[in-house]
C-alpha positions, 0 to 999 in steps of 0.5 A: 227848448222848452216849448219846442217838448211839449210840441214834439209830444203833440206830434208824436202823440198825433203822428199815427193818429187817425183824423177825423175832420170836423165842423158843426155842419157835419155829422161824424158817419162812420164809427160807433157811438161809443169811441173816442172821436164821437164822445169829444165831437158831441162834447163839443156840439154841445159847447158851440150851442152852449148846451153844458147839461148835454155836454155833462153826459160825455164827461166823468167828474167825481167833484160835481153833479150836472146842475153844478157843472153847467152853473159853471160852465155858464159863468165861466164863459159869461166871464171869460168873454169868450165861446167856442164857436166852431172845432176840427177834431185833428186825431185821436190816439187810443192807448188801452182804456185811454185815448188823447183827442187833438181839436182846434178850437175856433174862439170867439172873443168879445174885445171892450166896445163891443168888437169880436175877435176870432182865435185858434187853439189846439186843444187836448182831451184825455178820455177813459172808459167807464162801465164800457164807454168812453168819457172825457177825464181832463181837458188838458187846455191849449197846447198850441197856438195859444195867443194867436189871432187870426182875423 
């Protein structure tokens, strides 16, 4: 029962969402520049690159400045043993000044000798507008699919 709540809010955050598939040898052609679905695709471009100082301009941190957070997403993925490497953005739903994006995330995992092993998970943003645009405020991490493998 517990997981079965989590799940149901993913649906019903997402049900009357609009969708706006994705993968990084498309480019998003209609909307604006400042919307919901452009801030995490570009987020996410830059990721798969593992461009973190691009990656910074669409996010809103107090807690840190560009150079720390890229020092940062550097070592985490480093250590972690994982990279994005490939993202759908599923929907997005705006309330007021917030909005929640949905992205499946495709992962690439670096397992010892040196064998490679792809995963999927869904992945939840929260974006809010500062000074009149939209920035990424909390990555609230997986909320589906989390331990799956595929391939």
């Amino acid at each position: 029962m517990q997981r079965l709540i989590p799940l149901l809010l993913v649906v019903f955050m997402t049900a009357c969402a609009g969708t706006s598939p994705h993968n990084t040898t498309q480019t998003q052609s209609s909307g604006g520049k400042n919307t919901p679905s452009y801030v995490v695709t570009k987020f996410l471009d830059a990721f798969v690159k593992n461009d973190f100082g691009t990656a910074f301009k669409y996010i809103h941190s107090n807690a840190t400045d560009r150079q720390g957070y890229v020092s940062r997403m550097k070592n985490l993925v480093e250590q972690s043993n994982n990279r994005i490497t490939n993202f759908n953005l599923m929907g997005t739903r705006i309330i007021g000044d917030i909005a929640y994006a949905i992205v499946e995330l495709e992962i690439q995992e670096t397992l010892s000798g040196g064998n490679t092993n792809i995963r999927y998970t869904k992945n939840q943003y929260e974006l809010t507008t500062f000074d009149g645009k939209w920035k990424i405020v909390k990555d609230h991490g997986c909320v589906e699919n989390c331990t799956d493998k595929k391939g």
